[in-house]
Backbone atoms as SQL, in Angstrom:
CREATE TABLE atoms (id INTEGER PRIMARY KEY, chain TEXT, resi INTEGER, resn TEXT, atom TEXT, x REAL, y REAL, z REAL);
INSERT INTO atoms VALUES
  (1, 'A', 1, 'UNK', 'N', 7.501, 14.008, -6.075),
  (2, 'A', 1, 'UNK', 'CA', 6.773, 12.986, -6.791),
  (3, 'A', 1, 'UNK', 'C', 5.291, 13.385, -6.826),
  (4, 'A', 2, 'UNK', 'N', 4.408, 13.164, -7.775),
  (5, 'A', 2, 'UNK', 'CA', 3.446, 13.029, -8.540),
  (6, 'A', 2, 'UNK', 'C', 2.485, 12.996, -7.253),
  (7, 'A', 3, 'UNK', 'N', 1.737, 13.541, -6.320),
  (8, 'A', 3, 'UNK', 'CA', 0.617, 12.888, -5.817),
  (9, 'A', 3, 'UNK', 'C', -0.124, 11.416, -5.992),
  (10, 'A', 4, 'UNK', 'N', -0.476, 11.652, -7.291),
  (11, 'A', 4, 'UNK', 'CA', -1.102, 10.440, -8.308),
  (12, 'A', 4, 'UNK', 'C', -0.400, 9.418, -7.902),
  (13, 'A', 5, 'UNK', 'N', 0.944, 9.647, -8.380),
  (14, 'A', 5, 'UNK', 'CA', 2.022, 8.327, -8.597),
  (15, 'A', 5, 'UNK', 'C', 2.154, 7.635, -6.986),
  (16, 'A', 6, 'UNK', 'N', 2.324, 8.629, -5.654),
  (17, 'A', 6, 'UNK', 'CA', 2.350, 8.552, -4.785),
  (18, 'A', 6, 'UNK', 'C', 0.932, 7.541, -3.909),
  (19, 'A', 7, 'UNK', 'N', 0.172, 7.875, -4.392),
  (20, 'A', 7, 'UNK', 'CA', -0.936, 7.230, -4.255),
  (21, 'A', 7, 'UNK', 'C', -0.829, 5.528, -4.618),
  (22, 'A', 8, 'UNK', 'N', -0.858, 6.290, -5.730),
  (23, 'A', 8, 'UNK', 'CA', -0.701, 4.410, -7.077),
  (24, 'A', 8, 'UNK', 'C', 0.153, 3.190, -6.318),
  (25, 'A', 9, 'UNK', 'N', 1.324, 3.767, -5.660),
  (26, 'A', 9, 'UNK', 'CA', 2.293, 3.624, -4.925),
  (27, 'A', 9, 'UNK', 'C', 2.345, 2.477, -3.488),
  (28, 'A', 10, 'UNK', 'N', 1.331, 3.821, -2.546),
  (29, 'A', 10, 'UNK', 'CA', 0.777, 3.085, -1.330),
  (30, 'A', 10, 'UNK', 'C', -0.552, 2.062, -2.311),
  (31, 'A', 11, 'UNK', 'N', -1.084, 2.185, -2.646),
  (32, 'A', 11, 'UNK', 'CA', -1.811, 0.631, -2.994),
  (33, 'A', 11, 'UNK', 'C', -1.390, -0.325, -3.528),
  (34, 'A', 12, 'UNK', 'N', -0.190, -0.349, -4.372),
  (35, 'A', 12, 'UNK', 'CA', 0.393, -1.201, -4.617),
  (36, 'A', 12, 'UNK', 'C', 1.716, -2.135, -3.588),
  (37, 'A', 13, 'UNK', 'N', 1.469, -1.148, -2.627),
  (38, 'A', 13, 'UNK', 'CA', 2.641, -1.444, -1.283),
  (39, 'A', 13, 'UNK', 'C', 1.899, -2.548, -0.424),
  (40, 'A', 14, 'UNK', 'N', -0.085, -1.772, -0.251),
  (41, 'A', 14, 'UNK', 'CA', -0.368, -2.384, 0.557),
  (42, 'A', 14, 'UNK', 'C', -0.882, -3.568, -0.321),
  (43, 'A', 15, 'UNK', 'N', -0.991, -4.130, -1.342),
  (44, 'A', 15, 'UNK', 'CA', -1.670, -5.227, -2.044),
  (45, 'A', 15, 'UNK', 'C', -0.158, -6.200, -1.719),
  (46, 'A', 16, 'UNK', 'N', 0.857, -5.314, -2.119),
  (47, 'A', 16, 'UNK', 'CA', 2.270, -6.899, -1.825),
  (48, 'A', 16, 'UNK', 'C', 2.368, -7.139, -0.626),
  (49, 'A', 17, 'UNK', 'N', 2.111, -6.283, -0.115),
  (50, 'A', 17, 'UNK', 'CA', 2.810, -6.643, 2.007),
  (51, 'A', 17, 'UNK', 'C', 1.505, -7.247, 2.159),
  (52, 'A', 18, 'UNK', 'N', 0.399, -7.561, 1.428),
  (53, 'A', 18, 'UNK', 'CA', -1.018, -8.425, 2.226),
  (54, 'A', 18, 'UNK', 'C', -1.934, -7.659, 3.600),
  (55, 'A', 19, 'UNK', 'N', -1.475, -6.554, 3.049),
  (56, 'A', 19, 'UNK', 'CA', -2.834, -5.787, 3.777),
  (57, 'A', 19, 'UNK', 'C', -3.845, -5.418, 2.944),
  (58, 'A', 20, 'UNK', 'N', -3.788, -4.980, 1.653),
  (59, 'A', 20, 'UNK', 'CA', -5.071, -5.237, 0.955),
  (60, 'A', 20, 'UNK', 'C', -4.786, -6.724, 0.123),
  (61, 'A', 21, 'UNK', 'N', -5.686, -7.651, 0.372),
  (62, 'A', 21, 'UNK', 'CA', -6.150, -8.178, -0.103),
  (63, 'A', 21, 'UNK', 'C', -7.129, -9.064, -1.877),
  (64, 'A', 22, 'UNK', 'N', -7.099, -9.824, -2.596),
  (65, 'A', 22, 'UNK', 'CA', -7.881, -10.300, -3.644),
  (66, 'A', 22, 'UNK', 'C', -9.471, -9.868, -3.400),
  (67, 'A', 23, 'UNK', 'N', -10.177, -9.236, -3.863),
  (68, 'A', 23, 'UNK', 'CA', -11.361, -8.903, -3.670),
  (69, 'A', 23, 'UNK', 'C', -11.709, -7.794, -1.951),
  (70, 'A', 24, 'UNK', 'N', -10.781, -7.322, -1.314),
  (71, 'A', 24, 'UNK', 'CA', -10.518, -6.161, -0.834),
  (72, 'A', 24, 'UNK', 'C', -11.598, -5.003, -1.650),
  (73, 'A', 25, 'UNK', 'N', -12.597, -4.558, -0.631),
  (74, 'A', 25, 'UNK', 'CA', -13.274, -2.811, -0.976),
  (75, 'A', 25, 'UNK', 'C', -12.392, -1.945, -0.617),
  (76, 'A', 26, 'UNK', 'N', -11.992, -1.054, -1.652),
  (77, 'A', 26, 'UNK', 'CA', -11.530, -0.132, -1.604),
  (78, 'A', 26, 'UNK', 'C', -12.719, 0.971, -0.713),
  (79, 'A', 27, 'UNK', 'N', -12.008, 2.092, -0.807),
  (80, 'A', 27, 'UNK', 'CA', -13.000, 3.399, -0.014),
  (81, 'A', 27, 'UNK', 'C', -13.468, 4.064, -1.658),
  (82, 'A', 28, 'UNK', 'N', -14.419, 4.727, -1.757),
  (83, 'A', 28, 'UNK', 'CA', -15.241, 5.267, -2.625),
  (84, 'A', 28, 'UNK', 'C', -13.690, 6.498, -3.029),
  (85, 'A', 29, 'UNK', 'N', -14.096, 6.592, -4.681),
  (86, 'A', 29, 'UNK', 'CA', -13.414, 8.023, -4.804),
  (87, 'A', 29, 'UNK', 'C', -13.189, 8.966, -3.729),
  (88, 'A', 30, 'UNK', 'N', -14.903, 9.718, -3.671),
  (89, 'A', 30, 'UNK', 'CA', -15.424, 10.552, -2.466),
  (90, 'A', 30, 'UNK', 'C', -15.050, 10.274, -0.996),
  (91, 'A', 31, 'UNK', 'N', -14.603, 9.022, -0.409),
  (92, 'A', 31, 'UNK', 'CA', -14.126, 8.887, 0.659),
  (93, 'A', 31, 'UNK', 'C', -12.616, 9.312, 0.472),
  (94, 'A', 32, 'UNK', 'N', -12.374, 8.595, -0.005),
  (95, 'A', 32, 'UNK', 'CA', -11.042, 8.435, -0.220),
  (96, 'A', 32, 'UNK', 'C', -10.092, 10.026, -0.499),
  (97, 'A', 33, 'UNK', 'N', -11.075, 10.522, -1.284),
  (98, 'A', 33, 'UNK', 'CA', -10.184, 12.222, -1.746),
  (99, 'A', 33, 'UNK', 'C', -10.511, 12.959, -0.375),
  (100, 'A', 34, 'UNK', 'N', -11.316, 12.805, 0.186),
  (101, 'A', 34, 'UNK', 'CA', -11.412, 13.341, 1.812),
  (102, 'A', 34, 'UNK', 'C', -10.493, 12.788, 2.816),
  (103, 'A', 35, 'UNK', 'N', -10.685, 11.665, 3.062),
  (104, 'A', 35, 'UNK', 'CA', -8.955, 10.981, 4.051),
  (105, 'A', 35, 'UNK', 'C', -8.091, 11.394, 3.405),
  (106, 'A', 36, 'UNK', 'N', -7.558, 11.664, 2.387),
  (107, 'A', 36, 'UNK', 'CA', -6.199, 12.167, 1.724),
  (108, 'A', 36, 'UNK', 'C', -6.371, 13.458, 1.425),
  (109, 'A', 37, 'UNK', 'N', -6.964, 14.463, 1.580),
  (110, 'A', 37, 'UNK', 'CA', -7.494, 15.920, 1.154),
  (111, 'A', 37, 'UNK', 'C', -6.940, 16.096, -0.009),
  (112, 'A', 38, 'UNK', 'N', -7.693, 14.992, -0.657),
  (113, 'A', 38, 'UNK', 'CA', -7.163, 15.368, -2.565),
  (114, 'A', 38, 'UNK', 'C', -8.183, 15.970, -3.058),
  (115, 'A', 39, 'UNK', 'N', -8.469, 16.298, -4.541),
  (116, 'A', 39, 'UNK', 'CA', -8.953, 16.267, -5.160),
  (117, 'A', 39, 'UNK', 'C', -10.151, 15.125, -5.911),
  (118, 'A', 40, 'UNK', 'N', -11.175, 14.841, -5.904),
  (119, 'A', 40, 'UNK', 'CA', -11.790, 13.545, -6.473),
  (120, 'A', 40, 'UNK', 'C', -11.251, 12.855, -7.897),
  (121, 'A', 41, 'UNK', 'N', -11.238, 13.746, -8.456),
  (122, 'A', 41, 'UNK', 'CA', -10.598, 13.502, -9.807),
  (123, 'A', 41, 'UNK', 'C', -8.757, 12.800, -9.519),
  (124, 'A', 42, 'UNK', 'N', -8.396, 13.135, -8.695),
  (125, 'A', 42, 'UNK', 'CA', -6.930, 12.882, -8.949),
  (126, 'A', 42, 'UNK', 'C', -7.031, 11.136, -8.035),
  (127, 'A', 43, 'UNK', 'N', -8.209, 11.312, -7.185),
  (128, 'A', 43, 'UNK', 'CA', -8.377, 9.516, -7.207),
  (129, 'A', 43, 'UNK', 'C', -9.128, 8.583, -8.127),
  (130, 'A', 44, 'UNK', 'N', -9.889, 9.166, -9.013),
  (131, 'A', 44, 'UNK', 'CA', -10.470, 8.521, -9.893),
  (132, 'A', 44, 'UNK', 'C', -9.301, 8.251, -10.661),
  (133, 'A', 45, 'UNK', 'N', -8.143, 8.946, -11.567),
  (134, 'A', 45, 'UNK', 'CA', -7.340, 8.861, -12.447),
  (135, 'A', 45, 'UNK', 'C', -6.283, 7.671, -11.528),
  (136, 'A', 46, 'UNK', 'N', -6.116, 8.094, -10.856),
  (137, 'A', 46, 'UNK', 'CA', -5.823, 6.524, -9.898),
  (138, 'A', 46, 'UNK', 'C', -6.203, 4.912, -9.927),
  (139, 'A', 47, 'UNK', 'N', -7.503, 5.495, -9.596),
  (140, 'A', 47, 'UNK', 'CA', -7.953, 4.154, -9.467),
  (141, 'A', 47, 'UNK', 'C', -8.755, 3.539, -11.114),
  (142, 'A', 48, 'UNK', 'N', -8.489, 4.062, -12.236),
  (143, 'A', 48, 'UNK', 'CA', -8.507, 4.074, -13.377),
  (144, 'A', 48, 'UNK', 'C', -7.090, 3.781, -14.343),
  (145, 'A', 49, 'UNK', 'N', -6.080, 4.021, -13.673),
  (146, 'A', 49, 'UNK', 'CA', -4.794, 3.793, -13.888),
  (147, 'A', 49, 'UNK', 'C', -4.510, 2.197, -13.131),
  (148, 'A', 50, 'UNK', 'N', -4.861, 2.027, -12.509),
  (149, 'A', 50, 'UNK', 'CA', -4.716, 0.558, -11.101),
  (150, 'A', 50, 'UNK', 'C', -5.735, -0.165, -12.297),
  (151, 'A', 51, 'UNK', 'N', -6.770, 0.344, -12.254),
  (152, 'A', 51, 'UNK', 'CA', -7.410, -0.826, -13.228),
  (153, 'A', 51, 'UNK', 'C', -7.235, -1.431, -14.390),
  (154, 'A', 52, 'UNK', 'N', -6.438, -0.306, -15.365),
  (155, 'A', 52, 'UNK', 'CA', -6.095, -0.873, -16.433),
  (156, 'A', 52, 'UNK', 'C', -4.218, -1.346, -16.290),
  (157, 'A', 53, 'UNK', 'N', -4.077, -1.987, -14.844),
  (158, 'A', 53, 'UNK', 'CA', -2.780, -2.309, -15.003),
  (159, 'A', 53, 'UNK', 'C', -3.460, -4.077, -14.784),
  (160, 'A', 54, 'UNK', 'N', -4.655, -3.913, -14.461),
  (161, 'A', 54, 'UNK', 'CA', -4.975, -4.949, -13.677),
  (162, 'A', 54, 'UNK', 'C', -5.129, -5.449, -12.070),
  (163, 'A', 55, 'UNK', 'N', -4.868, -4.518, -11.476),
  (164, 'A', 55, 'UNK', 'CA', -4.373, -4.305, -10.077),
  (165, 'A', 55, 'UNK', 'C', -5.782, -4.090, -9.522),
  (166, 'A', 56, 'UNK', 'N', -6.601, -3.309, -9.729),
  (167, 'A', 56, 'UNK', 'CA', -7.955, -3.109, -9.576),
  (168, 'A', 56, 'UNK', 'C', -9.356, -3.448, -10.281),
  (169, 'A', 57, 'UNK', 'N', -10.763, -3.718, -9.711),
  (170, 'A', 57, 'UNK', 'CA', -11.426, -3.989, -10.774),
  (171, 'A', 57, 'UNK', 'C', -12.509, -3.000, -10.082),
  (172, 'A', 58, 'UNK', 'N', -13.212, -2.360, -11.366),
  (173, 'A', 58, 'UNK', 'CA', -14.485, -1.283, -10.975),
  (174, 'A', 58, 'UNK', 'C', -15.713, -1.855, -10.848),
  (175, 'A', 59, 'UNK', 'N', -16.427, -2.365, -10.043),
  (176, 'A', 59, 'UNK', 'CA', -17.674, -2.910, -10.480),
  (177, 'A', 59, 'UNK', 'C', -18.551, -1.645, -10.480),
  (178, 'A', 60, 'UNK', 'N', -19.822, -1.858, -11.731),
  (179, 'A', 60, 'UNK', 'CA', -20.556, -0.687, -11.850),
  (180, 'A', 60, 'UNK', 'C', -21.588, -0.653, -10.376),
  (181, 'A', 61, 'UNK', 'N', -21.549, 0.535, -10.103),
  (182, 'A', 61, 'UNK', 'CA', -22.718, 0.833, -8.924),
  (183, 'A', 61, 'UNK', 'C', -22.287, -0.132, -7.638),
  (184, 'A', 62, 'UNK', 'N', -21.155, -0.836, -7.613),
  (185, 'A', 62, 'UNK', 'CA', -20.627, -1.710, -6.192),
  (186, 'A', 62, 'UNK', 'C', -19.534, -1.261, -5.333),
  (187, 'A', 63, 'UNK', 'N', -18.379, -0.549, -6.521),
  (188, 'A', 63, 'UNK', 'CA', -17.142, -0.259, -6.146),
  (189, 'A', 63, 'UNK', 'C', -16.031, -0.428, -6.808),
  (190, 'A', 64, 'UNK', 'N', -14.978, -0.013, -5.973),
  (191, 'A', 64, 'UNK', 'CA', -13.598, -0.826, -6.488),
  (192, 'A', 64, 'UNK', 'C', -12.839, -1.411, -5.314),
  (193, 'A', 65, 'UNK', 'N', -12.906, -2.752, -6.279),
  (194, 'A', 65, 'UNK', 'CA', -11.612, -4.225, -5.283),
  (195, 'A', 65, 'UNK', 'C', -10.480, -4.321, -6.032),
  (196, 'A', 66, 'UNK', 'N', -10.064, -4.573, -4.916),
  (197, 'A', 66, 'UNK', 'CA', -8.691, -5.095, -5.571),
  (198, 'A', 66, 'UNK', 'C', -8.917, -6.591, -6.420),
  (199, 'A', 67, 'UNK', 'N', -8.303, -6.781, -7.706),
  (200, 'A', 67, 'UNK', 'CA', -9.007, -7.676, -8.710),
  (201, 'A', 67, 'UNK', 'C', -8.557, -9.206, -7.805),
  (202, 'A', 68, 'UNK', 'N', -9.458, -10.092, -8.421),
  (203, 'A', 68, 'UNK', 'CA', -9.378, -11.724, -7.899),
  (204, 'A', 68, 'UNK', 'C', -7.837, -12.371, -8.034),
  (205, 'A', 69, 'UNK', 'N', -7.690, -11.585, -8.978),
  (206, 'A', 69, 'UNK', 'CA', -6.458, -12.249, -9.381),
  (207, 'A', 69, 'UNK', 'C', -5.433, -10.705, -10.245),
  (208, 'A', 70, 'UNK', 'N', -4.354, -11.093, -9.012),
  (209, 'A', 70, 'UNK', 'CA', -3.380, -10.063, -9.196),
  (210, 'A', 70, 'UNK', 'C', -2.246, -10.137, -9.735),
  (211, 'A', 71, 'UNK', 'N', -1.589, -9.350, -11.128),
  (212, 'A', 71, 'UNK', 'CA', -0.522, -9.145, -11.576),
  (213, 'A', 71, 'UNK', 'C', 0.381, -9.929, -11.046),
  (214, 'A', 72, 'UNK', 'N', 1.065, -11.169, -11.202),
  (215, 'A', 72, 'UNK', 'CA', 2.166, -11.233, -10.278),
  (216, 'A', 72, 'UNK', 'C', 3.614, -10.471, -9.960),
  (217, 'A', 73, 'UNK', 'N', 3.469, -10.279, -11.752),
  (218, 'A', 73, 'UNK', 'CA', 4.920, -9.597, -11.840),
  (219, 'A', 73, 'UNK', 'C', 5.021, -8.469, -11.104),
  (220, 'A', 74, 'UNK', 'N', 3.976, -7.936, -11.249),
  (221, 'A', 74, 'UNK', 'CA', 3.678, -6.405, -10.622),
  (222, 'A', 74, 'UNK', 'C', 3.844, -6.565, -8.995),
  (223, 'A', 75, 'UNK', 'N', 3.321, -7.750, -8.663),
  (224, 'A', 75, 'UNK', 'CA', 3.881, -7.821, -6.701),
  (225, 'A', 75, 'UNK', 'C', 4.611, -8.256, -6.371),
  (226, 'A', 76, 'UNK', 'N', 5.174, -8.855, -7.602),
  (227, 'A', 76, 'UNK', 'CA', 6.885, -9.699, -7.156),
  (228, 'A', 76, 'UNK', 'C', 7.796, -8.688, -7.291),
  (229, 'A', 77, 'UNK', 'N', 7.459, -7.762, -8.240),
  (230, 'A', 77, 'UNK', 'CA', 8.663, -6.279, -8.539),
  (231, 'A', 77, 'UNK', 'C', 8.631, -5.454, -6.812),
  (232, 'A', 78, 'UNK', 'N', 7.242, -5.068, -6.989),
  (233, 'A', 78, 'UNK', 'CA', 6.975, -4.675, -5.338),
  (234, 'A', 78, 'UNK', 'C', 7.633, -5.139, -3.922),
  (235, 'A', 79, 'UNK', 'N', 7.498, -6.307, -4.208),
  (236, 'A', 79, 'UNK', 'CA', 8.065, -6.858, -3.068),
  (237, 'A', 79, 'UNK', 'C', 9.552, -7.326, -2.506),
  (238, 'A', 80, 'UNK', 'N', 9.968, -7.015, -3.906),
  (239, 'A', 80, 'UNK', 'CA', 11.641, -6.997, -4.248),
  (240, 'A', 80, 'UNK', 'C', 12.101, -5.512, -3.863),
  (241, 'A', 81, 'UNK', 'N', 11.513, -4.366, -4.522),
  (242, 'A', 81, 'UNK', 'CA', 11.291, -2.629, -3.707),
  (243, 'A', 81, 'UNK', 'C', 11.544, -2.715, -2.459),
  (244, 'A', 82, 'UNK', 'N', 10.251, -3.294, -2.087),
  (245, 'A', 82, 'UNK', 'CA', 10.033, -3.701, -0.485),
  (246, 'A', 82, 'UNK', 'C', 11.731, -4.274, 0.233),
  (247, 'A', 83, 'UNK', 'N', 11.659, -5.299, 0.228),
  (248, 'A', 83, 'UNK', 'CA', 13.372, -5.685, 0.617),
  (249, 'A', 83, 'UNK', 'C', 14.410, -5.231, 0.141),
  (250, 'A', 84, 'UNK', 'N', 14.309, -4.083, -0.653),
  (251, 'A', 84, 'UNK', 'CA', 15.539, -3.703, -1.006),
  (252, 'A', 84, 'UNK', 'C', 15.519, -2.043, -0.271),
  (253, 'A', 85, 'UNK', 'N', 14.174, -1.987, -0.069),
  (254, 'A', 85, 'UNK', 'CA', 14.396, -0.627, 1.199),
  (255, 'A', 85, 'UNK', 'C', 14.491, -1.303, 2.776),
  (256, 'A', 86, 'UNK', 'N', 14.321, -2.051, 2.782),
  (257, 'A', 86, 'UNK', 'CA', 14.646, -2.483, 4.374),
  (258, 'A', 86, 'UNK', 'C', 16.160, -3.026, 4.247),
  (259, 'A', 87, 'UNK', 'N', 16.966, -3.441, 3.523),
  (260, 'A', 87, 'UNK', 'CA', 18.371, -3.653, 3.217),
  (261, 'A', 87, 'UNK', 'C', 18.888, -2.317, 3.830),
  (262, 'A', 88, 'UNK', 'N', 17.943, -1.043, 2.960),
  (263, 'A', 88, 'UNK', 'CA', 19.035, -0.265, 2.742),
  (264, 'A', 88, 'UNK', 'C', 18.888, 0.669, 4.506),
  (265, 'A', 89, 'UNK', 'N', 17.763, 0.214, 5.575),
  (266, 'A', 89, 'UNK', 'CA', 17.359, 0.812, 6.493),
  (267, 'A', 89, 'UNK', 'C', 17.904, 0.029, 7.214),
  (268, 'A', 90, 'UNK', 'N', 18.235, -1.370, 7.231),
  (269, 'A', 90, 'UNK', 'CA', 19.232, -2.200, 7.974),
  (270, 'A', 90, 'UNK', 'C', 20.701, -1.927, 7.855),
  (271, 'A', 91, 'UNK', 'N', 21.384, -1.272, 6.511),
  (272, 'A', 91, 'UNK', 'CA', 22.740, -0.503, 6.832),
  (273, 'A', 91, 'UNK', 'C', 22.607, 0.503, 7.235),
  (274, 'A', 92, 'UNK', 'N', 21.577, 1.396, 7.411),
  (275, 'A', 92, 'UNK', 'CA', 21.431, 2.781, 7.775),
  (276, 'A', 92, 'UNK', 'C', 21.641, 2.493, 9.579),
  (277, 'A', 93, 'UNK', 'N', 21.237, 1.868, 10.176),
  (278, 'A', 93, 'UNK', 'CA', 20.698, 1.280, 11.267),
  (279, 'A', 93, 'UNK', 'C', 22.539, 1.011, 12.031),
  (280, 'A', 94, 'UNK', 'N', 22.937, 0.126, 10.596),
  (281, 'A', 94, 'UNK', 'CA', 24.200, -0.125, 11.663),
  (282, 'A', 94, 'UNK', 'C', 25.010, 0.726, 11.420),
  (283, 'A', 95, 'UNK', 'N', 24.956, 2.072, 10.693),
  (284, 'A', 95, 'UNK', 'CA', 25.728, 2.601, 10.573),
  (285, 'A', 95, 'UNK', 'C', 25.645, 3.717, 11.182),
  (286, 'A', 96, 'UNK', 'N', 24.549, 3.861, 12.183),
  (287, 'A', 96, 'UNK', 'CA', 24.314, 5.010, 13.308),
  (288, 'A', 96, 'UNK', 'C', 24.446, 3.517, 14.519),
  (289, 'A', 97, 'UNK', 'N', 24.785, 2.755, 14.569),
  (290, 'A', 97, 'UNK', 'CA', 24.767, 1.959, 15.790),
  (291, 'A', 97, 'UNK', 'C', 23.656, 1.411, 16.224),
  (292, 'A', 98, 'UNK', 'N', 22.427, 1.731, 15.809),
  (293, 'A', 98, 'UNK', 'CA', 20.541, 1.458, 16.272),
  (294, 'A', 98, 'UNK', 'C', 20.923, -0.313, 16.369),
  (295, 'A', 99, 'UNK', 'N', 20.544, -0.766, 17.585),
  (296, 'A', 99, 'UNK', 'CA', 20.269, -2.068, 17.566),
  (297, 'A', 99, 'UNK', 'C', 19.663, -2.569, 16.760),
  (298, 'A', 100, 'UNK', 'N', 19.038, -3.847, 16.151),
  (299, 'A', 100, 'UNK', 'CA', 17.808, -4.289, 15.160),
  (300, 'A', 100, 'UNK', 'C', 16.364, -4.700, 16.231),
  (301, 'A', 101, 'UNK', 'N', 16.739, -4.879, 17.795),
  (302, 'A', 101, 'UNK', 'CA', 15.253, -4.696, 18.217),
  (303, 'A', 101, 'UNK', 'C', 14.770, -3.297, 18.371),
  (304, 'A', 102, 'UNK', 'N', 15.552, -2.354, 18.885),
  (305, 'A', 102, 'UNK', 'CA', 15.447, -0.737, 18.479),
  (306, 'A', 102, 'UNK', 'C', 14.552, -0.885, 16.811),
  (307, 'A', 103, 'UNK', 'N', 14.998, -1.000, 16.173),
  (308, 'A', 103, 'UNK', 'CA', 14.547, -0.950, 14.648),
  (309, 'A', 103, 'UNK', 'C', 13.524, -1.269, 14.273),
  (310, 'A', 104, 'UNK', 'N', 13.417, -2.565, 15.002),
  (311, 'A', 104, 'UNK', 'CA', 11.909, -3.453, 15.207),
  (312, 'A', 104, 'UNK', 'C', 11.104, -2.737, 15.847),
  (313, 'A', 105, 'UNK', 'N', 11.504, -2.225, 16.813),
  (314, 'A', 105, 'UNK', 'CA', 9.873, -1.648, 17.624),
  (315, 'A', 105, 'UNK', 'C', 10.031, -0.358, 16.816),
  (316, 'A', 106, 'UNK', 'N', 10.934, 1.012, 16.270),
  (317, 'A', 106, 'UNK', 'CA', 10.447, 1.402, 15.101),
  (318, 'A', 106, 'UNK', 'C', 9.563, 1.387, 14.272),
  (319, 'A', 107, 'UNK', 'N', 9.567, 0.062, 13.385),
  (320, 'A', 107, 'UNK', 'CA', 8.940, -0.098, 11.984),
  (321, 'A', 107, 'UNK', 'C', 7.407, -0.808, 12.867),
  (322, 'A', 108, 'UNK', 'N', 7.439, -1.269, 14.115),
  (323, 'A', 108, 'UNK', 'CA', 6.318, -1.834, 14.782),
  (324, 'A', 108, 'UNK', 'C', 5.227, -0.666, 15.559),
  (325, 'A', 109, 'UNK', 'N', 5.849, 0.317, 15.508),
  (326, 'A', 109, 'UNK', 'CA', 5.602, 1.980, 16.011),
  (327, 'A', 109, 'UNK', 'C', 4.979, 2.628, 15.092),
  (328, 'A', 110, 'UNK', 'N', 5.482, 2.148, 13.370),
  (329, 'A', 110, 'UNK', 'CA', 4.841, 3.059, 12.193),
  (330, 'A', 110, 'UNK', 'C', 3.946, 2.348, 12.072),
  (331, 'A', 111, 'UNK', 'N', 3.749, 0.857, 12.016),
  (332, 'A', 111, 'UNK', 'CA', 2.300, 0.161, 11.497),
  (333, 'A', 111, 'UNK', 'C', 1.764, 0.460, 12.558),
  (334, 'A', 112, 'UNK', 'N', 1.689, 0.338, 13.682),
  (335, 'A', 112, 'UNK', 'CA', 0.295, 1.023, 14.967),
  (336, 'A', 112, 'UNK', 'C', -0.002, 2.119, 14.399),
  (337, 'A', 113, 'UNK', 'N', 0.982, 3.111, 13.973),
  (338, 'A', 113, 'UNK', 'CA', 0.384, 4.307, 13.749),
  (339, 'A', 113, 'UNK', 'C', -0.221, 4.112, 12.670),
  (340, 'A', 114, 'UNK', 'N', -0.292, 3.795, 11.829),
  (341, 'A', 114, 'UNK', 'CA', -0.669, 3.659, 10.364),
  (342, 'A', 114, 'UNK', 'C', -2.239, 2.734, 10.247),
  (343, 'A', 115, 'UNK', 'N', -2.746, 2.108, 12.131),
  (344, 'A', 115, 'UNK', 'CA', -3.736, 1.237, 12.093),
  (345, 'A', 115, 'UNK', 'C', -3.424, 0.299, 11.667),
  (346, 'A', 116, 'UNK', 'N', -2.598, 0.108, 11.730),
  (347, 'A', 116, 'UNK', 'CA', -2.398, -2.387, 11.511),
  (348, 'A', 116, 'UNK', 'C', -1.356, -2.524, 12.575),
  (349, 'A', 117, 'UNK', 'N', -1.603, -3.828, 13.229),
  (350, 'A', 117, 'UNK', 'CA', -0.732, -3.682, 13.655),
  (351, 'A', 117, 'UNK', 'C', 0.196, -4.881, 13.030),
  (352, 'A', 118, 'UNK', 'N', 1.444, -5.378, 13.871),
  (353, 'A', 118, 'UNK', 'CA', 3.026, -5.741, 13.598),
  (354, 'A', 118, 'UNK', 'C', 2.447, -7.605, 12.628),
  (355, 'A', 119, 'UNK', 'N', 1.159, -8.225, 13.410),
  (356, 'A', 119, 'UNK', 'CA', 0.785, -9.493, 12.791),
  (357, 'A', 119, 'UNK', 'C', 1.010, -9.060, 11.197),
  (358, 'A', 120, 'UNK', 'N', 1.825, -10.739, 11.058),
  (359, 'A', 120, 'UNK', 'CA', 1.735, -10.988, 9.590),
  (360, 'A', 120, 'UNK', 'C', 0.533, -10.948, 8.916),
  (361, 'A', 121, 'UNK', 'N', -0.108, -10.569, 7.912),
  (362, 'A', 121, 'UNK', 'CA', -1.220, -11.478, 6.632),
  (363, 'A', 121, 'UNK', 'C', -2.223, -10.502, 7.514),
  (364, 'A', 122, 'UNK', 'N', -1.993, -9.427, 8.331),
  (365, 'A', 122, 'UNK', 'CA', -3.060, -8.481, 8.897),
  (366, 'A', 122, 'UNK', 'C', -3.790, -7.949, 7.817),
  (367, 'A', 123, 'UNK', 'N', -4.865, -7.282, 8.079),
  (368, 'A', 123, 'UNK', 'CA', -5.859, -6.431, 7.348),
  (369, 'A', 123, 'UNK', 'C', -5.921, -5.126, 7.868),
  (370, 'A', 124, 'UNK', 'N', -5.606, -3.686, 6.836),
  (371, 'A', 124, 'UNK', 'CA', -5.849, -2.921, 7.133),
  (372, 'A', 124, 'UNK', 'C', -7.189, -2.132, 8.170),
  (373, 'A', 125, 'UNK', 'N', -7.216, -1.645, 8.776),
  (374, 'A', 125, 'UNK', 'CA', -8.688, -1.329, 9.262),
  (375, 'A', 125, 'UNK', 'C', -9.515, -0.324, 8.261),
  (376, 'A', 126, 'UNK', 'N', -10.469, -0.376, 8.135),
  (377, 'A', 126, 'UNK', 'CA', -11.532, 0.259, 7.476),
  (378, 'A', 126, 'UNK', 'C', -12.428, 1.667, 7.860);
C-alpha cells in the first residue's frame, strides 16, 4: 500500500477512535516527514488530500487541525473498519485459544507503545 494512502489512513483511524480530536494541531509538514522519515512533499499531498475531503483544515501561517466539524460519514465508515477488524482479531484469538484478557493486555501493550494509553476519549501525546 501507497505510503500516502497509509498515512491518510492512520489519521483518519486516529480522528474515529478520538485521539485526534475537532480542532486538534496537527505536527507541521516538516515535523511530521521527519517522525515518519518521509519525504515533505508526500505529507503535504496528504494533508491536502485530508483537506479537501474535509477531514482537515489549513490555516494560513497557523497550521493544520483537524476541521471543527467532521465528515460523519467518513467516521462512521471508519469506525465500522474499526469493529470489523477487531471481530476478525477476536476469531483469530479463539481460534489459536488466546484468552480475551490475554488479548486485552495485547491491544493495551500496542497503545502504551504507540504513547496513549488504554483510557477511553484519551489524547494522543504531542
Amino acid at each position: 500500500m501507497p505510503i500516502t494512502r497509509q498515512i491518510m489512513d492512520q489519521i483518519r483511524t486516529h480522528c474515529a477512535g478520538g485521539s485526534l480530536c475537532p480542532g486538534d494541531r496537527l505536527p507541521s509538514v516538516r515535523q511530521l516527514a521527519q517522525q515518519l522519515a518521509v519525504n515533505q512533499n508526500t505529507i503535504l499531498r496528504v494533508y491536502e488530500r485530508l483537506t479537501s475531503e474535509g477531514l482537515l483544515e489549513r490555516r494560513h501561517g497557523d497550521g493544520t487541525y483537524i476541521a471543527d466539524r467532521l465528515p460523519a460519514g467518513r467516521l462512521k465508515a471508519q469506525r465500522q473498519a474499526l469493529e470489523q477488524q477487531a471481530q476478525r482479531l477476536a476469531q483469530h484469538a479463539m481460534q489459536l485459544s488466546v484468552e480475551p484478557t490475554e488479548v486485552h493486555a495485547m491491544i493495551d501493550e500496542c497503545f502504551a507503545k504507540l504513547g496513549r494509553g488504554a483510557k477511553a476519549g484519551g489524547k494522543a501525546d504531542e
